[in-house]
LUMNU-885964 format. One record per residue (C-alpha): x, y, z. Coordinates in steps of 0.05 Angstrom, whole numbers, padded with zeros to 5 digits, always signed. Each point is the difference from the previous one (the first is absolute). Example, Ala and Ser with C-alpha at 12.3 -4.5 7.8 and 13.67 -1.06 7.14 Angstrom:
+00246-00090+00156 +00027+00069-00013 
# end
This chain:
+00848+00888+01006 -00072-00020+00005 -00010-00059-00046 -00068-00015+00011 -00051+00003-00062 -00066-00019-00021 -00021-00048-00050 -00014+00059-00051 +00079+00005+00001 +00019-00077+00011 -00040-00006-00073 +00047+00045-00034 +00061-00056+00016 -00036-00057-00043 -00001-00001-00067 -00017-00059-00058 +00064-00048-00014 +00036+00013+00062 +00040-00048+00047 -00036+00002+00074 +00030-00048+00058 -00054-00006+00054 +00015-00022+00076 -00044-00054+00029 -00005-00084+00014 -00067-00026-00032 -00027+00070+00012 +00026+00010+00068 +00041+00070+00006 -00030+00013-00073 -00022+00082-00014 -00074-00013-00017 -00013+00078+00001 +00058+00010-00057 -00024-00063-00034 -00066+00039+00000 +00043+00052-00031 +00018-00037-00052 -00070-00018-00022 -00029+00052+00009 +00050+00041-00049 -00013-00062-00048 +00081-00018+00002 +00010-00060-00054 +00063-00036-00034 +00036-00001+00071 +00049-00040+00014 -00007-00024+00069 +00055-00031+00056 -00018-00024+00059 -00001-00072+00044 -00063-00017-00035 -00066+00024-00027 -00043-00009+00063 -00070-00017-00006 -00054+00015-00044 -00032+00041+00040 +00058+00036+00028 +00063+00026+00005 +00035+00014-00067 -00049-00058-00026 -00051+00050-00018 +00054+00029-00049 -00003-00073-00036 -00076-00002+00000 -00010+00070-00037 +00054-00029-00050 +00048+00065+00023 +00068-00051+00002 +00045-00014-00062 +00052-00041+00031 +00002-00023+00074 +00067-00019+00028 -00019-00042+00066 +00025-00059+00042 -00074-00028-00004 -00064+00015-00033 -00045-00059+00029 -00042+00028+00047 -00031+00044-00067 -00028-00052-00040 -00017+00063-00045 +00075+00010-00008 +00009-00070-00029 -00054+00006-00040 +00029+00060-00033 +00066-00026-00004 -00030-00061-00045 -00036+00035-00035 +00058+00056-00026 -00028+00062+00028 +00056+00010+00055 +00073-00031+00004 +00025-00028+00068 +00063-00007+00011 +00008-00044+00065 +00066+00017+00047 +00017-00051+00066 -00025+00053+00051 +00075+00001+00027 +00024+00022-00065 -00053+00053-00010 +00022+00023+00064 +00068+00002-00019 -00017+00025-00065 -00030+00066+00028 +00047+00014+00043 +00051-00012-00045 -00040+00056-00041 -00001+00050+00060 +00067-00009+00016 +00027+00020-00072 +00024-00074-00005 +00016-00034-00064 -00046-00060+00018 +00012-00059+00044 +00029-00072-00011 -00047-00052+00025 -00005-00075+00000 -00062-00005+00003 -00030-00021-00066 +00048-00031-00024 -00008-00059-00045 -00085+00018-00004 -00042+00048-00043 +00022+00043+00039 +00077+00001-00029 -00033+00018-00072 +00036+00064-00027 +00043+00014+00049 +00065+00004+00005 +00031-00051+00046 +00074+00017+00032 +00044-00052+00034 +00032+00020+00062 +00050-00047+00038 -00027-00058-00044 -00075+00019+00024 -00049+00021-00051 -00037+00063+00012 -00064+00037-00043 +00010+00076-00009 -00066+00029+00022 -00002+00073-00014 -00032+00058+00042 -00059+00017-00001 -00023+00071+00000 -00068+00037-00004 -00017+00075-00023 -00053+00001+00069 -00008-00041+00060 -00056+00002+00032 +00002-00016+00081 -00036-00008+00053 +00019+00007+00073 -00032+00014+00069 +00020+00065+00014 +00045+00058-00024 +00027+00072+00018 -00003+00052-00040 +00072-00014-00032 -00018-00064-00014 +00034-00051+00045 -00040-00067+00006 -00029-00042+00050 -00037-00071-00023 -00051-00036+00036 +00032-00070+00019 -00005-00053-00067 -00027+00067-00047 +00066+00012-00004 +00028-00050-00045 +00011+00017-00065 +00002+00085+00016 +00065+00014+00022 +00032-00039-00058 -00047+00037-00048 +00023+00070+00029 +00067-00008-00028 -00007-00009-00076 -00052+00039-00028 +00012+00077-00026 -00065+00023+00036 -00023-00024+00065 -00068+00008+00023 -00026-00030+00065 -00068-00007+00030 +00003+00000+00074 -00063+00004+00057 +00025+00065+00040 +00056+00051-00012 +00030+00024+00054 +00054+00062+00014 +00075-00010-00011 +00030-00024+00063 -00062-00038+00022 +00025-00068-00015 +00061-00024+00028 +00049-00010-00042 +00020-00063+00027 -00070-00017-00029 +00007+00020-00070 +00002-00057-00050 +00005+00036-00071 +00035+00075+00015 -00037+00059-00036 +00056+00005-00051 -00031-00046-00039 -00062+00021+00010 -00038+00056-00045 -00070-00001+00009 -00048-00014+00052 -00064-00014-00016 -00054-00009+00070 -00043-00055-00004 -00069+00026-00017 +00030+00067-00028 +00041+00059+00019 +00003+00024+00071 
# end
């Protein structure tokens, strides 16, 4: 099956008060074209997970500039000083995860996984309402998954049924992202035929993949 569309029909997968997980490190590996998407459809109230919130400028930063973020669920929000800013004044909550455990936390969301025990945390902010659970005289924080209702990817190159190549340090976040998320939409730079990339090469399979947006459009 063919699962490439244009933005027209990548539009119709956002809506206000959803959960969106976006790939990317500080913007790197980030979908700008579906972030474009997103404002362009004037998306708001979304709650966002990712590593971080980028850069002003870019990356899913420009969804904390137009004020299109309710909650942010990152590992760090310091290279937005706009994100901060929001956060003190009250219009968007961040909720800050060790980047292990957000890793660990979405995966534990993909993989159907009641959540994961973690000792990281322990005994700092970051211990407040959670549950902790001892384990061989160890104490542990229950950090449940994490789960979104689209993830939005990007990655270097695709086939037509999806399967996923990244470009070196783009890939990051991606192929976590890819697992937890009802819908998965990915922006890639070319789209090639099935059996075109070896499959020794493919880092997320096309199972988990179910739309394909080209950079700069449909082709």
């Amino acid at each position: 099956m063919n699962k490439v569309i244009s933005k027209e029909e990548a539009a119709l997968f956002f809506r206000d008060g959803m959960t969106v997980m976006a790939g990317g490190f500080m913007g790197v590996g980030t979908p700008q074209d579906l972030i474009e998407v997103i404002l362009e459809k004037n998306i708001k109230d979304i709650t966002l997970i990712a590593n971080d919130t980028a850069f002003v400028e870019s990356g899913v930063g420009r969804l904390i500039v137009n004020h299109r973020i309710k909650k942010v669920i990152a590992s760090h929000i310091g290279t937005n000083p706009e994100t901060g800013r929001q956060m003190i004044a009250g219009e968007v909550e961040v909720e800050l995860v060790p980047q292990g455990t957000l890793a660990e936390r979405v995966r534990a969301g993909g993989s159907g996984l009641g959540g994961v025990l973690t000792p990281t945390g322990v005994g700092t902010v970051v211990e407040e309402g959670k549950e902790k659970i001892t384990v061989d005289g160890r104490e542990f924080l229950l950090e449940k998954p994490l789960r979104a209702e689209v993830a939005i990817l990007k990655a270097y190159k695709a086939d037509k049924a999806g399967n996923l190549v990244y470009h070196r340090s783009a890939r990051n976040f991606n192929p976590l992202m890819a697992l937890a998320a009802d819908v998965v939409i990915v922006q890639v730079e070319k789209v090639v035929e099935v059996g075109e990339i070896d499959p020794d090469e493919v880092m997320t399979p096309g199972i988990l993949v179910d739309k394909i947006l080209v950079q700069g459009g449909c082709k």
